[in-house]
TORTI-146511 format. One line per 3 residues: their letters; for each residue x, y, z of C-alpha. Coordinates in nm, 4 decimals. Example, Ala and Ser with C-alpha at 12.3 -4.5 7.8 and 13.67 -1.06 7.14 Angstrom:
# TORTI-146511
as> 1.2300 -0.4500 0.7800 | 1.3670 -0.1060 0.7140
END
This chain:
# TORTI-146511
xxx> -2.0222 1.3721 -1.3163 | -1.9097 1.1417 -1.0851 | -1.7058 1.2495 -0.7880
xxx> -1.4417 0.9869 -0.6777 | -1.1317 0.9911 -0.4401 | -1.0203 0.6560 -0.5799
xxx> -1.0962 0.4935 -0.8851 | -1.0453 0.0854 -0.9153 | -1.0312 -0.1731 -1.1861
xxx> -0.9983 -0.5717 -1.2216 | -0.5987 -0.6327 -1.2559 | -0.4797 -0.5993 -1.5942
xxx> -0.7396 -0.3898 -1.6969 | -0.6710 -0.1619 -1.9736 | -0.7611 0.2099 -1.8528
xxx> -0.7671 0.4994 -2.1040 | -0.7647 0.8371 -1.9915 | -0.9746 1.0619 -2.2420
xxx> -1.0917 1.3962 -2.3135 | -1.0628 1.6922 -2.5562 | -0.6770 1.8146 -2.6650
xxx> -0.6009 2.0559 -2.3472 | -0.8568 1.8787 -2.0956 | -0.5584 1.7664 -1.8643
xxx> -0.5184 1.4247 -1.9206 | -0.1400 1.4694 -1.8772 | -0.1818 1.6865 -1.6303
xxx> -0.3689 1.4273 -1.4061 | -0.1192 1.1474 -1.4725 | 0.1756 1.3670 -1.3771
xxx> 0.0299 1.4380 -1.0714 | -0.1107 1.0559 -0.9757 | 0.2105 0.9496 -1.1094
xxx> 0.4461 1.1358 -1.0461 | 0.5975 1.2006 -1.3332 | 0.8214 1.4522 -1.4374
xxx> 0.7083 1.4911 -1.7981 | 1.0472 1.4404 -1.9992 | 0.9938 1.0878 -1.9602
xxx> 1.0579 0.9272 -2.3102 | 0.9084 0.5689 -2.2402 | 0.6591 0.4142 -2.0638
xxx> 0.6752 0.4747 -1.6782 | 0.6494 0.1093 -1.4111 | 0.4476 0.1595 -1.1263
xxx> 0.4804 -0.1351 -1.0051 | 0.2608 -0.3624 -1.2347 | 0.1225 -0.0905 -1.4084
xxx> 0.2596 0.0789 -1.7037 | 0.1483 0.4709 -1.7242 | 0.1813 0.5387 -2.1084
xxx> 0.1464 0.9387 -2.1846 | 0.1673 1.0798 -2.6012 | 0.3873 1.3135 -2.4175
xxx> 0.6697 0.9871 -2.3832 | 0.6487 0.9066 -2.7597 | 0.6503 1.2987 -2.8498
xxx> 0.9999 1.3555 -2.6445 | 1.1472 1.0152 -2.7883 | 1.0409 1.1337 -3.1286
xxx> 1.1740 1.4936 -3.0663 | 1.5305 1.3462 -3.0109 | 1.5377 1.2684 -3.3756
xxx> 1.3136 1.4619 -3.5605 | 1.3732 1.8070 -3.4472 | 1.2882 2.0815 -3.7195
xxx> 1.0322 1.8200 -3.8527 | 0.6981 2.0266 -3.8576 | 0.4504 1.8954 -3.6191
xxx> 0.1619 1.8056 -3.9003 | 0.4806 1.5421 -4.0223 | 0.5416 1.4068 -3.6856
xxx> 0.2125 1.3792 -3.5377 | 0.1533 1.0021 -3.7025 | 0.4737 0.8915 -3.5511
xxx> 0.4130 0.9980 -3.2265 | 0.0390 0.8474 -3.2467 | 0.1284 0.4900 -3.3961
xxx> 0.4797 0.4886 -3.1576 | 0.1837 0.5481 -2.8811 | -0.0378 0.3266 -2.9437
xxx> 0.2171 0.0203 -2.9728 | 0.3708 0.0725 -2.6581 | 0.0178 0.0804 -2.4975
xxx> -0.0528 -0.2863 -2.7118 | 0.3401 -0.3830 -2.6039 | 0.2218 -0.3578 -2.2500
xxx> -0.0548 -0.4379 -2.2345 | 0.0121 -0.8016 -2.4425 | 0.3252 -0.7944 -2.2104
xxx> 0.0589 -0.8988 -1.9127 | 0.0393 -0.5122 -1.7087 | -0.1932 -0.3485 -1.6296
xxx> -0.2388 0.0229 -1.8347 | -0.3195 0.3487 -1.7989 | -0.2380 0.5653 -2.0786
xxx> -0.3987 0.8908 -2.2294 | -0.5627 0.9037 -2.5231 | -0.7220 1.1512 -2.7494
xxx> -1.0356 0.9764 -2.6984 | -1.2444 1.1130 -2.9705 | -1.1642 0.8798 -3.2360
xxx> -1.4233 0.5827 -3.1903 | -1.2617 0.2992 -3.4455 | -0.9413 0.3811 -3.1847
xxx> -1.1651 0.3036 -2.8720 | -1.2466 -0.0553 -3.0540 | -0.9135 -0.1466 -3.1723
xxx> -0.8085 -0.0934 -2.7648 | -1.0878 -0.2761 -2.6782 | -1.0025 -0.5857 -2.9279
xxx> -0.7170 -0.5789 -2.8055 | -0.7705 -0.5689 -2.4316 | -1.0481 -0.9193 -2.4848
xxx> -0.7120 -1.0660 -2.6442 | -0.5527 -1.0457 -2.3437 | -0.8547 -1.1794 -2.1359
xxx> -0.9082 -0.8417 -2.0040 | -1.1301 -0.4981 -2.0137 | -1.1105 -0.1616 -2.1169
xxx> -1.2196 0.0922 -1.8879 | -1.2518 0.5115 -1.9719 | -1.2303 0.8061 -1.7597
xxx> -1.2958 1.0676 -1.9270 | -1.2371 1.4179 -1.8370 | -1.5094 1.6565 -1.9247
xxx> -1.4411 2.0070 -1.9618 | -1.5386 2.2848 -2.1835 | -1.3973 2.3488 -2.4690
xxx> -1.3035 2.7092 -2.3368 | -1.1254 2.5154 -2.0427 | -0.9630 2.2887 -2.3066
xxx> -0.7994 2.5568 -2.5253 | -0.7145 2.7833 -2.1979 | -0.5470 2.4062 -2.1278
xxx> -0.3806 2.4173 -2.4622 | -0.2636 2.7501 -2.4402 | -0.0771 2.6786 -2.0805
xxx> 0.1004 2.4021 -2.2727 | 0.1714 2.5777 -2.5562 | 0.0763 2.3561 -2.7999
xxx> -0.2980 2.5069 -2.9402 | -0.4421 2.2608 -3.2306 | -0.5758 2.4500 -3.5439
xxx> -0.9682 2.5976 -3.4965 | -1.1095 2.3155 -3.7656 | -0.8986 2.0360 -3.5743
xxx> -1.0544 2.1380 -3.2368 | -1.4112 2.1658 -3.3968 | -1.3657 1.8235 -3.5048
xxx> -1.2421 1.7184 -3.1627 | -1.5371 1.8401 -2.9799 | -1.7734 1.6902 -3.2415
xxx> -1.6630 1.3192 -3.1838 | -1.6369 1.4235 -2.8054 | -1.9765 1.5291 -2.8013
xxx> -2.1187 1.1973 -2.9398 | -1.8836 1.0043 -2.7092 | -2.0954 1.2432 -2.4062
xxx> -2.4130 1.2264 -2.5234 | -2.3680 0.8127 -2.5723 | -2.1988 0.8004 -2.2033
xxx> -2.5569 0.9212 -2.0699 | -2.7696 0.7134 -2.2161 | -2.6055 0.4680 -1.9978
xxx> -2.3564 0.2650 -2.1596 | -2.0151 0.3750 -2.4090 | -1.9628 0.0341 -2.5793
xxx> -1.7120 -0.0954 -2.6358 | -1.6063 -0.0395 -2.2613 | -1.6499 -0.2469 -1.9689
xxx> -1.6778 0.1154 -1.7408 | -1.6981 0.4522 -1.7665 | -1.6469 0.7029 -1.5241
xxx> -1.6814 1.0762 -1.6025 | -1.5032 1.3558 -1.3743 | -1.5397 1.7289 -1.4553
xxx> -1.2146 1.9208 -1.4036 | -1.3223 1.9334 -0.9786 | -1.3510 1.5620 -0.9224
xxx> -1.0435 1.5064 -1.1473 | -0.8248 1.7543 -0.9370 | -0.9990 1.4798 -0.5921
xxx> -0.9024 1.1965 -0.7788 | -0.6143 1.0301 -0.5334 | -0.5733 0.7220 -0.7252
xxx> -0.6260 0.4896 -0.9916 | -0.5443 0.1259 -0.8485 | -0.5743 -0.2425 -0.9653
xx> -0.6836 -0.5058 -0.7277 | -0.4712 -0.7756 -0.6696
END
């Protein structure tokens, strides 16, 4: 696990923020952030654009509200992941959270990213899944037992590929137990 106070990437870069459902991706880009988590669009940070599901859940929630979850959970994703290509074909710099376990969604960022004439880089936050669903359970929102299994299969592979030395198809990955996420000060760009 790597231990890091600040974490930096070429400008532009595309960074995705991974880990199991209830890991505390959110959690770490409220805090480095600062954001208040009713947001309902992407957040500027100067020329970065800090892209959380959470946004495209509350914008969704506006309109859909009875709408079972199962129904609105494809909205939410797709609304997510255009706003993350929107910004980052608009010329900014991303970080965003992802899910992270779905590989064909890690290439499709990283097309995208060598269409800009850029990278993708991961963090991903490693925890286990005991700390994950404890994580899910503070937010109230617990995924089924089979969907969770599933999750921590693909997240497994995603691990195990991350130690042999290289996660293609990123440029960098960095991986931070729950400890060196809760040091991390800052995710910055250089100029």
């Amino acid at each position: 696990m790597a231990a890091a106070e600040d974490l930096r990437y070429p400008a532009g870069s595309l960074v995705l923020v991974a880990g199991l459902p209830g890991a505390g991706k959110s959690t770490l880009l409220l805090r480095l952030y600062r954001l208040r988590g009713d947001e309902t669009e992407p957040v500027a940070a100067g020329p970065v654009r800090v892209i959380d599901s959470r946004q495209s859940r509350n914008w969704w929630a506006r309109y859909l509200g009875p709408v079972p979850v199962r129904a609105r959970t494809p909205l939410v994703h797709a609304t997510h992941v255009w706003r993350i290509a929107r910004a980052l074909l608009g010329g900014h710099a991303v970080v965003a959270h992802t899910r992270g376990t779905w590989p064909h969604i890690l290439h499709g960022f990283a097309w995208l990213a060598h269409r800009r004439g850029t990278d993708l880089h991961l963090i991903l936050l490693d925890v286990t899944p005991q700390i994950a669903r404890a994580g899910q359970r503070s937010r109230g929102r617990v995924v089924t037992d089979m969907t969770f299994a599933r999750h921590c299969r693909r997240w497994q592979v995603l691990i195990d590929r991350t130690r042999t030395g290289a996660l293609e198809p990123a440029a960098s990955v960095t991986v931070l137990d729950r400890v060196a996420a809760d040091e991390l000060d800052g995710i910055r760009f250089d100029a």
